[in-house]
C-alpha positions as CSV (number, residue, x, y, z in Angstrom):
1,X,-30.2,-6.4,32.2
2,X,-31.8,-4.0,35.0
3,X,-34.7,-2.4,35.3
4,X,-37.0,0.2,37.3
5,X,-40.3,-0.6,37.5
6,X,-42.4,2.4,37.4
7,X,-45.3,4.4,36.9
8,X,-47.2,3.8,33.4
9,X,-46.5,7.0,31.5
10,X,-50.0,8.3,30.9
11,X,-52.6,7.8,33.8
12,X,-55.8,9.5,35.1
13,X,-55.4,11.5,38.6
14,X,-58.6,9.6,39.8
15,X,-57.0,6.2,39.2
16,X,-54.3,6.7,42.1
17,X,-55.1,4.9,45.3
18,X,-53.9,7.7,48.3
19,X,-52.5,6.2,51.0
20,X,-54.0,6.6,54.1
21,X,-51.4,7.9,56.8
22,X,-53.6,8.1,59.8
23,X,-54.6,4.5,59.1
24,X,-51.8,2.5,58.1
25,X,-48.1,1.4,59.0
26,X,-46.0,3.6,58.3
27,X,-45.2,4.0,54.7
28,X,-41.4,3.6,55.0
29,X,-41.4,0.4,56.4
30,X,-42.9,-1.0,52.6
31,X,-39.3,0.0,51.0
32,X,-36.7,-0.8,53.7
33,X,-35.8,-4.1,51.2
34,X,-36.5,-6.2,53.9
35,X,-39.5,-8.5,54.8
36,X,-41.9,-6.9,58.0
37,X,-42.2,-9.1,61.3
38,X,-46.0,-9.8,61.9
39,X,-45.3,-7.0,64.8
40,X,-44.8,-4.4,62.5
41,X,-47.6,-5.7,59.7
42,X,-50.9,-3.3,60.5
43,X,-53.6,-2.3,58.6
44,X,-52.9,-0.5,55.1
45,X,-55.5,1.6,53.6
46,X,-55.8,3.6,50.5
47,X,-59.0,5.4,49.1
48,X,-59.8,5.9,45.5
49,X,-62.2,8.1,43.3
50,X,-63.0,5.2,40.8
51,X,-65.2,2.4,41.7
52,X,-63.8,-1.1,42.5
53,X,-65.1,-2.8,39.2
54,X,-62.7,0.0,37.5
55,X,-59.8,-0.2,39.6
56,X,-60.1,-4.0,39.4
57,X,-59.0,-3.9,36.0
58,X,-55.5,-3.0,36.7
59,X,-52.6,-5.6,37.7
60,X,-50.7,-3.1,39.4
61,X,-52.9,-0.2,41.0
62,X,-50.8,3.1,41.2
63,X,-50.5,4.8,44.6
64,X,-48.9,7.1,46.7
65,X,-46.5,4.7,48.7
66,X,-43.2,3.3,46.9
67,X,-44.8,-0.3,47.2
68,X,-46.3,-1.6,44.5
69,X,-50.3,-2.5,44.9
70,X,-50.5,-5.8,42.7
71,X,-53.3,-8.3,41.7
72,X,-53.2,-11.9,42.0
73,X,-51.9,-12.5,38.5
74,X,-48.8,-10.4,39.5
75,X,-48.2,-12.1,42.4
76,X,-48.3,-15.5,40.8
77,X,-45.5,-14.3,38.5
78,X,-43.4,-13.5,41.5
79,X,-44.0,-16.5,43.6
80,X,-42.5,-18.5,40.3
81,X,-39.8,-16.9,39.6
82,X,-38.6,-14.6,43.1
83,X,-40.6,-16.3,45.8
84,X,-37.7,-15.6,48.8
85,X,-37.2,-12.3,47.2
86,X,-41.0,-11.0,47.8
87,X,-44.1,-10.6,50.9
88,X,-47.7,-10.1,50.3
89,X,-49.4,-7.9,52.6
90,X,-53.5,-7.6,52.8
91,X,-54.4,-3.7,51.9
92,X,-58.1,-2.4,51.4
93,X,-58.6,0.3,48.6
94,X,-62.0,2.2,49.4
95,X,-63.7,2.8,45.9
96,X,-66.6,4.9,45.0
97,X,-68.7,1.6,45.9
98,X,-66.9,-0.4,47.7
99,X,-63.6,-1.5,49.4
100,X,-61.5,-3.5,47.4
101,X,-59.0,-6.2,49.0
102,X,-58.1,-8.7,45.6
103,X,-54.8,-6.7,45.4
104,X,-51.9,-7.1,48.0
105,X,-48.5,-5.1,49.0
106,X,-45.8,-5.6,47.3
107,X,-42.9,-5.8,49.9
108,X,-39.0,-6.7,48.1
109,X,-37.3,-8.6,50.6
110,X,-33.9,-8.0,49.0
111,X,-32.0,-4.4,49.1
112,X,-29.0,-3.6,46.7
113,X,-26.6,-1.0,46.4
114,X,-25.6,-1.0,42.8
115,X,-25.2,2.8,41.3
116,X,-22.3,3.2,39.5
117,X,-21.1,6.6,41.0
118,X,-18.9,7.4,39.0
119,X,-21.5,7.5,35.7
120,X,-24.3,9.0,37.4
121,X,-25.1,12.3,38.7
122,X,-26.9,12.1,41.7
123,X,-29.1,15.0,43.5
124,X,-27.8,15.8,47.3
125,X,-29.1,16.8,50.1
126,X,-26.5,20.0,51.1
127,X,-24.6,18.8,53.7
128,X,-25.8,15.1,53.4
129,X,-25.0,12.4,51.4
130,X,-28.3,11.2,50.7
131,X,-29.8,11.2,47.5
132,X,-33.0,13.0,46.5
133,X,-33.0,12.4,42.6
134,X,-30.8,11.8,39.6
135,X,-29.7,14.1,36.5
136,X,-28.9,11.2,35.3
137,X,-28.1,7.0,36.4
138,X,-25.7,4.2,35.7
139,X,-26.0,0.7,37.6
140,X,-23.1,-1.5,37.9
141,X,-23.3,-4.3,35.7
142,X,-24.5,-7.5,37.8
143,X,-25.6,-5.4,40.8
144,X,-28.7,-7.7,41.2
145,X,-26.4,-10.8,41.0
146,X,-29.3,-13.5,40.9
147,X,-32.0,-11.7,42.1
148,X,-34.6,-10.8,40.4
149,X,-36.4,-8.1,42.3
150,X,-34.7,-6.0,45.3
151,X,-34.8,-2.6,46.7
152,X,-32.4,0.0,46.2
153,X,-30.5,0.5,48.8
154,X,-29.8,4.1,48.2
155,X,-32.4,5.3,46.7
156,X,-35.5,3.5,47.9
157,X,-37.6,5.2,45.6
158,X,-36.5,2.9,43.2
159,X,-37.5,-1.2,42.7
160,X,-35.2,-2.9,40.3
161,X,-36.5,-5.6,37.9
162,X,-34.5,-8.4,36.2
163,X,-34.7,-9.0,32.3
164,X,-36.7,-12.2,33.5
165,X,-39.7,-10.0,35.8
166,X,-40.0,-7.7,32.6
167,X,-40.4,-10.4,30.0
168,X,-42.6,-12.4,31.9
169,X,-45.3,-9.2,33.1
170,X,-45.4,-8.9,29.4
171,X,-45.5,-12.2,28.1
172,X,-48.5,-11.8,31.0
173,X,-49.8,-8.6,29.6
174,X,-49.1,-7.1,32.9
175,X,-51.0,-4.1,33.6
176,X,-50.6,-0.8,35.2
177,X,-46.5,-0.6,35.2
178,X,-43.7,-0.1,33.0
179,X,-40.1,-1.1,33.0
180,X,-37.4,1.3,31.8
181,X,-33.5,0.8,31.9
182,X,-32.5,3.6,34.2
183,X,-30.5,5.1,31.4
184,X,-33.5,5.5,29.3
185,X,-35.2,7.0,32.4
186,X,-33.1,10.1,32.4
C-alpha cells in the first residue's frame, strides 16, 4: 500500500523551520527524486522561533521546503530498510538559542510516476499540463514497485511511503509526520 507522507494535522506556526532562500541551494533541487552531486550540495539554512531544546524534540521538523528535516532516529529507519533510495544532507536550524544541526535533509533518490489519470482529478495550469493540486487522487496499484520511498514524479510536492516506512516510523513512535493514503487525503 502507498502513502504520502505529510504534514502532522495540528501544529504551532512557531514550530515551522523557514527556509532560508538567500542562504541555501536552491529549494528545488531537494525534490527533483534524484541524489545531488557534491557540486550542487551548499549550505541549507532554516531559522525557527522556538529554541533548539524544543525543536529537538521532534523526529521530523516541519518546514517550508518539500524535503523532509529528519532526526537521527529517522534516518536509521531509512538506512535499514531504503538505504539506495535516500541522501543525508547537513542543514543548520537557527533557534531562539542556538543553531541546531542534529537533524539532516531528507533527499529521495528515486522518482515515480504513478497517478492513475483516469481516477483522479488533477488541478492544471491553463495551457499547461502541469499539475498544481488535486480534487481528488488515485495511484496505480504497484507504482512504487520495490521501493520504499521515491519522489513523485509529477507532482513533487508529494513523497510516497511504502506500508513498510509507515509501520516502522510507528512501531518507532516517529514524530512530527503523518502518513495518509492519497485517497483519504482528498
Amino acid at each position: 500500500m502507498l502513502y504520502l507522507w505529510l504534514l502532522p494535522e495540528t501544529y504551532s506556526e512557531k514550530l515551522v523551520a523557514s527556509y532560508q532562500d538567500d542562504e541555501s541551494i536552491n529549494r528545488y533541487l531537494l525534490s527533483k527524486g534524484m541524489a545531488l552531486s557534491p557540486d550542487e550540495i551548499g549550505s541549507i539554512v532554516f531559522e525557527a522561533e522556538v529554541s533548539t531544546e524544543e525543536l529537538s524534540t521532534f523526529d521530523c521538523i516541519i518546514n517550508h521546503s518539500t524535503a523532509p528535516l529528519v532526526s537521527e532516529k529517522v534516518m536509521d529507519i531509512l538506512k535499514e530498510m531504503a538505504a539506495d533510495e535516500v541522501q543525508f544532507i547537513d542543514a543548520q536550524v537557527r533557534c531562539t538559542n542556538g543553531i541546531l544541526t542534529t537533524h539532516k535533509m531528507l533527499i529521495a533518490t528515486n522518482m515515480v510516476k504513478g497517478i492513475d489519470h483516469n481516477e483522479s482529478v488533477a488541478k492544471t495550469l491553463p495551457g499547461i499540463d502541469a499539475i498544481i493540486g488535486f480534487d481528488s487522487i488515485e495511484y496505480n496499484h504497484g507504482c512504487l514497485g520495490k521501493l520504499n520511498l521515491a519522489r513523485e514524479g509529477e507532482y513533487a510536492e508529494f513523497l510516497l511511503v511504502s506500508y513498510k516506512v509507515k509501520n516502522a516510523f510507528g512501531k518507532a513512535n516517529i514524530s512530527g509526520v503523518r502518513f495518509l493514503t492519497p485517497e483519504d487525503y482528498y
